[in-house]
Structures are given as structure tokens and as C-alpha cells.
C-alpha positions as CSV (number, residue, x, y, z in Angstrom):
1,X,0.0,0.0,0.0
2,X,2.6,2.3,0.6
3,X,3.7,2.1,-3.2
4,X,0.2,3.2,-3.7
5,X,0.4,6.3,-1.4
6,X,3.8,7.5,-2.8
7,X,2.6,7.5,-6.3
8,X,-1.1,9.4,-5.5
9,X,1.4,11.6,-3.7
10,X,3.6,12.0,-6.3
11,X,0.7,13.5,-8.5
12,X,-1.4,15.3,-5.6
13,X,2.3,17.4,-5.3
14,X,2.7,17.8,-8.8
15,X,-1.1,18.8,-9.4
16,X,-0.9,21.5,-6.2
17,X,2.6,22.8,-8.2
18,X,1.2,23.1,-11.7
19,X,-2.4,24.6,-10.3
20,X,-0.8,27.2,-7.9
21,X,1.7,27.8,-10.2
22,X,-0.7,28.6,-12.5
23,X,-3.3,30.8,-10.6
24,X,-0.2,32.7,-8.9
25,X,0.7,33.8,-12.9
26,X,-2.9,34.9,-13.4
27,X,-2.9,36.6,-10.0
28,X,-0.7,39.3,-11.3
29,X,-0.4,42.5,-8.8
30,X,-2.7,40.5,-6.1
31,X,-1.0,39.2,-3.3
32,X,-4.0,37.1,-1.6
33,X,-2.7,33.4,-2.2
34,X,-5.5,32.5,-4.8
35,X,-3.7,29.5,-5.6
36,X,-2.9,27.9,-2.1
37,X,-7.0,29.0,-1.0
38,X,-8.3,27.2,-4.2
39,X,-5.8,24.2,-3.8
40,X,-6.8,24.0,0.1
41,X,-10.4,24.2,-0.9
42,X,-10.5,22.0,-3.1
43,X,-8.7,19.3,-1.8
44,X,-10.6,19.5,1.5
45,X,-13.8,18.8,-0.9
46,X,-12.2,15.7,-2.1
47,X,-10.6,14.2,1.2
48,X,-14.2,14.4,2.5
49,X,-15.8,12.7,-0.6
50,X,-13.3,10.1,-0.4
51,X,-13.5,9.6,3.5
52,X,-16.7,8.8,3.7
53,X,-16.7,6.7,0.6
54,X,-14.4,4.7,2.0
55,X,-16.1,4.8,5.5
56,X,-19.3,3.5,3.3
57,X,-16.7,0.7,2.0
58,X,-17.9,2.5,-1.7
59,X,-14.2,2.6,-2.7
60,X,-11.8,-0.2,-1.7
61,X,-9.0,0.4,0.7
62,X,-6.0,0.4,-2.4
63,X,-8.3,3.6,-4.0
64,X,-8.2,5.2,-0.6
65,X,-4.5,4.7,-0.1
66,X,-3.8,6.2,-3.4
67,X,-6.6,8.7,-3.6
68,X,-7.5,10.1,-0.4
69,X,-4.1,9.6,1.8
70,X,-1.6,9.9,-1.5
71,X,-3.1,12.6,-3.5
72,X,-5.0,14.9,-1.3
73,X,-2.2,14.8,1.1
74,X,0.4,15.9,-1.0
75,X,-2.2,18.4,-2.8
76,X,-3.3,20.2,0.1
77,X,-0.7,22.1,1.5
78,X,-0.9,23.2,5.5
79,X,2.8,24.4,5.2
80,X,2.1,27.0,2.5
81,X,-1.0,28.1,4.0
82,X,1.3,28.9,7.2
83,X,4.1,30.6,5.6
84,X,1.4,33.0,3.1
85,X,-0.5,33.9,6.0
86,X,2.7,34.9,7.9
87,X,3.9,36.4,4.8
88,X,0.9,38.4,4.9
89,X,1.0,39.7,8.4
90,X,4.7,40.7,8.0
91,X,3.8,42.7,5.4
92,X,1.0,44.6,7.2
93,X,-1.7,43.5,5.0
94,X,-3.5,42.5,8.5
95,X,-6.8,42.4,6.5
96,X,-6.2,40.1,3.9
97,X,-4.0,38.3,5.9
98,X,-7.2,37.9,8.5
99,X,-9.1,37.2,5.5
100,X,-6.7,34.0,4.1
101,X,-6.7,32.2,7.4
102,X,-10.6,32.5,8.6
103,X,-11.5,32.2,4.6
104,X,-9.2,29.7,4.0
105,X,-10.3,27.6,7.6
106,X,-13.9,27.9,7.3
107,X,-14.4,27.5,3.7
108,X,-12.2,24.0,3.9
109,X,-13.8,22.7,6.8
110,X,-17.5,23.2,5.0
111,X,-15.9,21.6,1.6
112,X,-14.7,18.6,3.4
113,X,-18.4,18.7,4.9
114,X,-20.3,19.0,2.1
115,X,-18.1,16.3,-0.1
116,X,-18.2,14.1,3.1
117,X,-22.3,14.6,2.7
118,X,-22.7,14.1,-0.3
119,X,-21.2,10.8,-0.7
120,X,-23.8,9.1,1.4
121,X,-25.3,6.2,-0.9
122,X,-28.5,6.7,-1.5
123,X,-30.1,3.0,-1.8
């Protein structure tokens, strides 16, 4: 299994690079982290779809591995998060800075929520 977590790491890194890499070129003179919030998000969204699919035994335990522990680990980013919203205070952008980390906190934790609810089988 661990094979399978490296490799669905391996892409959730590379996917979080390429997308934030991305939406920080399209940001331009904007310095609220689009990139890490959408990545973040996102992510969330999918760990909580996953989670509960596997909770509902909907996806087997190899798909979880690779999916939910591999990828979304390595493609949300906790680190980055940390270091922008520092970034962000240090520059005395105290607003958007206050704005990233409740944004960023409350709008992952309903994401995980909602993908975590709507996964439940309906039979």
C-alpha cells in the first residue's frame, strides 16, 4: 500500500505545483494566495468525498491509499498556508491576511463537509 500512497502523492504534489503555479501567474499585482486557498479548498472537498466513501466501504481500501491519503495529502498544503498567511502579516496586509486564514479555515472545513455529505449512498 505504501507504493500506492507515494505514487497518488507523487501527483497530488505535482497537481498542487502546476495549479498554484498557474493561478499565482494569473494573480498578477494581487497578493491574496488564490492559488494555495483554491488548492486548500478543493482538496478538502475531495478528502471528504473520499473519507466517507471509504467509511461507506464504496471505494476499496488500495483507491483510498492512493486517492485520499496519496493525493489529497500531497495536494493540500498546511505548510504553504502557514508561511502566506505569515507572509501576509509581516507585510501589514493585517486584513487580507485575517481574511486568508478565517477564509481559508472555514471555507475548507464546510468543503470537506459538504463532499463528506454528499457521498452518502442513497439505496
Amino acid at each position: 500500500m505504501i507504493w500506492l500512497i507515494g505514487i497518488g502523492g507523487s501527483l497530488g504534489a505535482a497537481a498542487r505545483y502546476l495549479l498554484g503555479n498557474y493561478m499565482n501567474k494569473k494573480k498578477k499585482l494581487n497578493p491574496f494566495p488564490f492559488g494555495t486557498w483554491v488548492i486548500n479548498i478543493t482538496g478538502s472537498f475531495l478528502l471528504g468525498l473520499l473519507g466517507n466513501l471509504h467509511l461507506l466501504n464504496e471505494i476499496s481500501h488500495g483507491v483510498w491509499f492512493f486517492a485520499g491519503i496519496g493525493f489529497c495529502g500531497a495536494y493540500t498544503t498546511f505548510s504553504t498556508f502557514g508561511y502566506e498567511a505569515i507572509t501576509l502579516f509581516q507585510s501589514n496586509k493585517l486584513k487580507l491576511a485575517c481574511a486568508y486564514v478565517l477564509t481559508s479555515v472555514i471555507l475548507s472545513i464546510a468543503a470537506a463537509g459538504l463532499g463528506f455529505t454528499i457521498s452518502f449512498t442513497h439505496d
